[in-house]
C-alpha atoms as a printed R data frame, in Angstrom:
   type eleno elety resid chain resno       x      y       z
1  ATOM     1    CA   UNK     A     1 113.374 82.927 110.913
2  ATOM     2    CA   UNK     A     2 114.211 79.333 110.628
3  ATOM     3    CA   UNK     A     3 111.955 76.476 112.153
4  ATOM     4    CA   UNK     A     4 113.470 72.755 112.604
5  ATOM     5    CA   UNK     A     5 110.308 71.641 110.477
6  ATOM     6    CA   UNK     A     6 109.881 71.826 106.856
7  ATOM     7    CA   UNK     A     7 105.827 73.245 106.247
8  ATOM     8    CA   UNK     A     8 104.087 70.363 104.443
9  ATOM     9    CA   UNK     A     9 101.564 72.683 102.353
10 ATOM    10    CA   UNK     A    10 102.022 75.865 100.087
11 ATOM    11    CA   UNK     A    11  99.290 78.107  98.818
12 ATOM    12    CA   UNK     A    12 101.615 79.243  95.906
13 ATOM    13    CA   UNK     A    13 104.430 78.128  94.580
14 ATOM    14    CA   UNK     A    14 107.056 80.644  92.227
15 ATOM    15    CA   UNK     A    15 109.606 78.471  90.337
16 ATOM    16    CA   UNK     A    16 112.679 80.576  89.540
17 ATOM    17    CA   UNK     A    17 115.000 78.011  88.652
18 ATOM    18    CA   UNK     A    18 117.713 79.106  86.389
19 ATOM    19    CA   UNK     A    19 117.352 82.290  86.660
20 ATOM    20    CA   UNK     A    20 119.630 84.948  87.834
21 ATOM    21    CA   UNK     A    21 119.551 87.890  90.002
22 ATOM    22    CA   UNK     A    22 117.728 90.298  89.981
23 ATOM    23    CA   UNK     A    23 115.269 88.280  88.458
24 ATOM    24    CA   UNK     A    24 114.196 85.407  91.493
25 ATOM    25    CA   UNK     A    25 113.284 88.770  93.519
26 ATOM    26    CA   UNK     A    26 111.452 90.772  90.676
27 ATOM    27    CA   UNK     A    27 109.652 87.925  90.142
28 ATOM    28    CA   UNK     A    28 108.786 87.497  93.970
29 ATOM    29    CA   UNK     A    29 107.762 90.995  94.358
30 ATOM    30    CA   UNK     A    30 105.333 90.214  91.728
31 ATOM    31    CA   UNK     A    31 103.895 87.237  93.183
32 ATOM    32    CA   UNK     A    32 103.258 87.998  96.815
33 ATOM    33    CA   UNK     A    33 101.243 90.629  95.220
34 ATOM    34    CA   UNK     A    34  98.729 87.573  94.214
35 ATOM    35    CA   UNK     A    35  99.290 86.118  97.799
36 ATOM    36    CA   UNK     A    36  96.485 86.551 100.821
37 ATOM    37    CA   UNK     A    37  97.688 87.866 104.324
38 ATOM    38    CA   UNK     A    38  98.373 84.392 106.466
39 ATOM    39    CA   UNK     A    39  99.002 82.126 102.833
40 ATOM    40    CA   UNK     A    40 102.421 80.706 102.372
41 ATOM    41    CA   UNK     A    41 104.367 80.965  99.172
42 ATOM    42    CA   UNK     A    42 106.977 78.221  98.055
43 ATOM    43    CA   UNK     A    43 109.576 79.945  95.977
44 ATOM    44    CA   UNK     A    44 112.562 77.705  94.319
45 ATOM    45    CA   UNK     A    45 115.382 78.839  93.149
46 ATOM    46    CA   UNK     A    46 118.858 78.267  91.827
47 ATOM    47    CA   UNK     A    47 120.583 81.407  92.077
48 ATOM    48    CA   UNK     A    48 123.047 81.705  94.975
49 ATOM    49    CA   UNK     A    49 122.579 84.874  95.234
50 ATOM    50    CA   UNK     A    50 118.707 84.143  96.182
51 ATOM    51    CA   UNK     A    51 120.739 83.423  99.949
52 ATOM    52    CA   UNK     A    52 121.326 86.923 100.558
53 ATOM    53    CA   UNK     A    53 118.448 88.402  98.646
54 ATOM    54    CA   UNK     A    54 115.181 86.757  99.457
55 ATOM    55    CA   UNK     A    55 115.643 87.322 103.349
56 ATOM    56    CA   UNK     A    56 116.764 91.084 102.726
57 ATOM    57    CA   UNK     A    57 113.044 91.357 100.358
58 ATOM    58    CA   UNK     A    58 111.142 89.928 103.431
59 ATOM    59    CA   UNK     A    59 112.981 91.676 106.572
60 ATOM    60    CA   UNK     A    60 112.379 94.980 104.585
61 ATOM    61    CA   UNK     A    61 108.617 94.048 103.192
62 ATOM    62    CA   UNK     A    62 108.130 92.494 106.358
63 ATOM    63    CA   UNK     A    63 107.106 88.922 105.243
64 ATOM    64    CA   UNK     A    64 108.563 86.166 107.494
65 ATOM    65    CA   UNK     A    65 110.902 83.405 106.309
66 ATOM    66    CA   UNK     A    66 109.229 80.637 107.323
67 ATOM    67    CA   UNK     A    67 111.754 77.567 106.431
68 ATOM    68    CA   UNK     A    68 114.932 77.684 103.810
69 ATOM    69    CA   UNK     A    69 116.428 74.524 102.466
70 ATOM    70    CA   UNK     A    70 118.836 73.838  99.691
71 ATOM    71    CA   UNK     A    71 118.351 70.410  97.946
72 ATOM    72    CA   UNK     A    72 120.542 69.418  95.289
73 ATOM    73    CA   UNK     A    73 121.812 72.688  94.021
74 ATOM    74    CA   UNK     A    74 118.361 74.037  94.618
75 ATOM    75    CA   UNK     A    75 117.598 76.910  97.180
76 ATOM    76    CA   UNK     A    76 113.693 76.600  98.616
77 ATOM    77    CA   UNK     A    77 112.203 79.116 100.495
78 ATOM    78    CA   UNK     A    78 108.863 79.066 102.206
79 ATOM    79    CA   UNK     A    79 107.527 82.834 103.251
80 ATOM    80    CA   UNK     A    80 104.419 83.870 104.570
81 ATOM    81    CA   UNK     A    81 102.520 87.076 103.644
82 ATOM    82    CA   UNK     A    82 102.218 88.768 106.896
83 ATOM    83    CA   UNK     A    83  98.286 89.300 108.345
84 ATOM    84    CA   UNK     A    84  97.338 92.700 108.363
């Protein structure tokens, strides 16, 4: 899920930047571990491929895809762990 507003404050951020798949999503498997239910984690990336990928790992997980941007060849993602 989209919103038209761009959240303002992270808990965590995970900085994949030049890496390439499947890395950006083994690494974010291994950080929301380290997230609480209801905190947001800021994940930037520049893999493409992080497009089709880091929506698929939160539909399935069942995280929610707070915001995605792309800024200067940069992919941004803001997800929140879901509250249990």
């Amino acid at each position: 899920m989209k919103s038209d507003q761009t959240p303002s404050v992270s808990d965590h951020i995970l900085d994949a930047r030049g890496l390439l798949c499947p890395e950006p999503v083994m690494m974010l498997h291994a950080a929301v571990r380290k997230v609480a239910d209801g905190e947001v984690l800021q994940v930037f990336a520049t893999d493409p491929s992080t497009q089709r990928d880091i929506p698929k790992f939160c539909q399935f997980l069942g995280y929610e895809l707070i915001q995605h941007a792309e800024e200067n060849d940069e992919f941004i993602y803001w997800i929140k762990k879901a509250d249990v």
